[in-house]
KETILUM-318060 format. One line per 10 residues: number of its first residue (from 0); their letters; for each residue z, x, y of N, C-alpha, C, O. Coordinates in steps of 0.001 Angstrom, whole numbers, plus 500000, padded with zeros to 6 digits. Layout:
N
NUM = A = Z,X,Y,Z,X,Y,Z,X,Y,Z,X,Y  ...;
//
This chain:
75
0 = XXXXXXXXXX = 500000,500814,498814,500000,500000,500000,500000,500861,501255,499549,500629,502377  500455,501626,500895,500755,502849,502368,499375,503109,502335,498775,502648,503306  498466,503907,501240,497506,503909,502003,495929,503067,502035,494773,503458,501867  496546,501731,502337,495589,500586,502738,495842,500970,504443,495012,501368,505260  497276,500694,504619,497380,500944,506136,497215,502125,507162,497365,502231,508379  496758,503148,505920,496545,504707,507052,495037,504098,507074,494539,503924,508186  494230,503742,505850,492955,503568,506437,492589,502725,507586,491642,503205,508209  493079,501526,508102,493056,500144,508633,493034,501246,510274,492306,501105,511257  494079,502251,510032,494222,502154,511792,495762,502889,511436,496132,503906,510848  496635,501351,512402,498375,501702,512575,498850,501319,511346,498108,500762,510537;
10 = XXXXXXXXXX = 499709,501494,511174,500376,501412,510010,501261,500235,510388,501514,500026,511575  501851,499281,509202,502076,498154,509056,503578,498421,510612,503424,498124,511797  504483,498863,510150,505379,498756,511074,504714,499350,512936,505517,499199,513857  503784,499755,513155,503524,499768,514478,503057,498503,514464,503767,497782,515167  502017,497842,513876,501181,496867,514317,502629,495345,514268,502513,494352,514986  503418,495477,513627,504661,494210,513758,505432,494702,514740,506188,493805,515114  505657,496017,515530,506529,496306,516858,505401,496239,518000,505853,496350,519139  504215,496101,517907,503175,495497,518759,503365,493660,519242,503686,492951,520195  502893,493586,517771,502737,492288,518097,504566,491800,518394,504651,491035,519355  505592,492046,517898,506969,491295,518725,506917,491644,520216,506701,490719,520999;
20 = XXXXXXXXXX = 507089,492852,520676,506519,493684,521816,505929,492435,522435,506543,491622,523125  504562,492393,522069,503682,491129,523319,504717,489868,522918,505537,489511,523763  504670,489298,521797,505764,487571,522024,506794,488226,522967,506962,487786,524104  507187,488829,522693,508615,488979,523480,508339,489582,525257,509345,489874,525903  506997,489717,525895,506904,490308,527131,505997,488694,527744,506192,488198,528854  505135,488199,526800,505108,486666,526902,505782,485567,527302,505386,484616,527976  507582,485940,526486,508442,485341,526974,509069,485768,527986,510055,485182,528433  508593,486835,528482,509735,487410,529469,508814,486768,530813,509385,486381,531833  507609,486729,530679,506602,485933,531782,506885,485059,531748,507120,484658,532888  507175,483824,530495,507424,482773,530998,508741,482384,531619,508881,481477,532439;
30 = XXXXXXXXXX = 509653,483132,531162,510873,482882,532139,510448,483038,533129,510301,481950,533687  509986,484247,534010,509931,484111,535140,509149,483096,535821,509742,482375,536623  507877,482927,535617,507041,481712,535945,507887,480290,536023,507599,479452,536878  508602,480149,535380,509573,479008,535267,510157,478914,536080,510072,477979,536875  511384,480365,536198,512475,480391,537371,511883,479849,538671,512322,479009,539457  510442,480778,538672,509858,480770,540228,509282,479066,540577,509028,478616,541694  509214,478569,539671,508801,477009,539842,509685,476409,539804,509723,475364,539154  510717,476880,540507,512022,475763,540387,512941,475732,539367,514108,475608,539740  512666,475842,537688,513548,475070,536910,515092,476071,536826,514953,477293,536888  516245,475596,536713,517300,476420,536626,518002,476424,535097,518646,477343,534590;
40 = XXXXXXXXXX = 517666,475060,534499,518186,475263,533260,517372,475600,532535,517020,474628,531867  516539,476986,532123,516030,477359,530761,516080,476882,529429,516783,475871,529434  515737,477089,528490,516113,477200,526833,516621,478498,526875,516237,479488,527497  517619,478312,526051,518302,479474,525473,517397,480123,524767,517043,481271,525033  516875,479319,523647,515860,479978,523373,514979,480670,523653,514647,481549,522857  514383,480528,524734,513446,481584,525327,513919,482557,526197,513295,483595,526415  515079,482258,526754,515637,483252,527166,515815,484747,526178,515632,485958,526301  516402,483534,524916,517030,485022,523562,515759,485614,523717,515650,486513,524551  514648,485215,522965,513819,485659,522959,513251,486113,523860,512810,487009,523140  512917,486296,524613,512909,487347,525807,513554,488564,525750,513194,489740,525820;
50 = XXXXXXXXXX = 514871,487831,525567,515828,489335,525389,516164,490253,524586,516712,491323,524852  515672,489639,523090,516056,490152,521879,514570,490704,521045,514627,491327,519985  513182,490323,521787,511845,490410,520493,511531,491518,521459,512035,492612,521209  511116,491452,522042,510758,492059,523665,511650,493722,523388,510712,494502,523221  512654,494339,523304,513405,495808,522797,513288,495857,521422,513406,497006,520996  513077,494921,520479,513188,494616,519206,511562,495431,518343,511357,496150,517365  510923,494922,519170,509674,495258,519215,509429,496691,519368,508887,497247,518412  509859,497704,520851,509625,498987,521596,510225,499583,520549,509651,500518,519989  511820,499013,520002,512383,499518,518705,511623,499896,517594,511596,501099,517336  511077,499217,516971,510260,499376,515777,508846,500209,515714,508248,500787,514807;
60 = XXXXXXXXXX = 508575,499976,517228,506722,500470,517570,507564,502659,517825,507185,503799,517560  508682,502039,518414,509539,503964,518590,509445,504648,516758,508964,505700,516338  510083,503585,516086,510353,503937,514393,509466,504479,514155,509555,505681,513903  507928,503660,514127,507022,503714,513664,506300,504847,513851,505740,505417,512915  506243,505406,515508,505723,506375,515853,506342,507957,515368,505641,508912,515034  507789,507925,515432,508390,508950,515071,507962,508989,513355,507368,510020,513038  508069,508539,512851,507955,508596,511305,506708,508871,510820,506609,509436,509731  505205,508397,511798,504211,508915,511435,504084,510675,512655,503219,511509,512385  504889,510856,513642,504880,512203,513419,505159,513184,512615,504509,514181,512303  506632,512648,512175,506977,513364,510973,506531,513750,509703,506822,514709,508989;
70 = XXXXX = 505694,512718,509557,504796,512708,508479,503690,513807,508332,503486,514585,507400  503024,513644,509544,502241,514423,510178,502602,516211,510248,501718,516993,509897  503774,516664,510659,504156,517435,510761,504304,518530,509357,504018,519716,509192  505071,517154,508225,505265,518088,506943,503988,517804,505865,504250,517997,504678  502830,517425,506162,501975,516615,505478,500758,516998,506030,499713,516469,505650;
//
């Protein structure tokens, strides 16, 4: 399986800290777009999410990158 994903491109864990990365910078637009149109009570929900997919994401896309240096390095 590992190497389906060296051929494809990124490897499975960059391309899932990508894509949370955008939902989670998506949500961070729509909060603001919201705030700025007036509304004061949010969803929690989109707030979390905003707050939690959005680093959750930079987290995993960081993993991902360090581990295919490393790889790189002894390999």
């Amino acid at each position: 399986m590992e190497n389906a994903a060296k051929q494809t491109g990124k490897p499975i864990l960059m391309r899932l800290g990508i894509g949370l990365f955008a939902i989670g910078m998506l949500a961070v637009a729509t909060v603001f777009v919201m705030f700025a149109a007036g509304l004061e009570n949010l969803p929690v929900w989109l707030s979390a999410a905003a707050g939690v997919i959005t680093p959750l994401g930079l987290l995993l896309g960081l993993i991902a990158l360090i581990k295919e240096a490393r790889a790189g390095k002894h390999g």
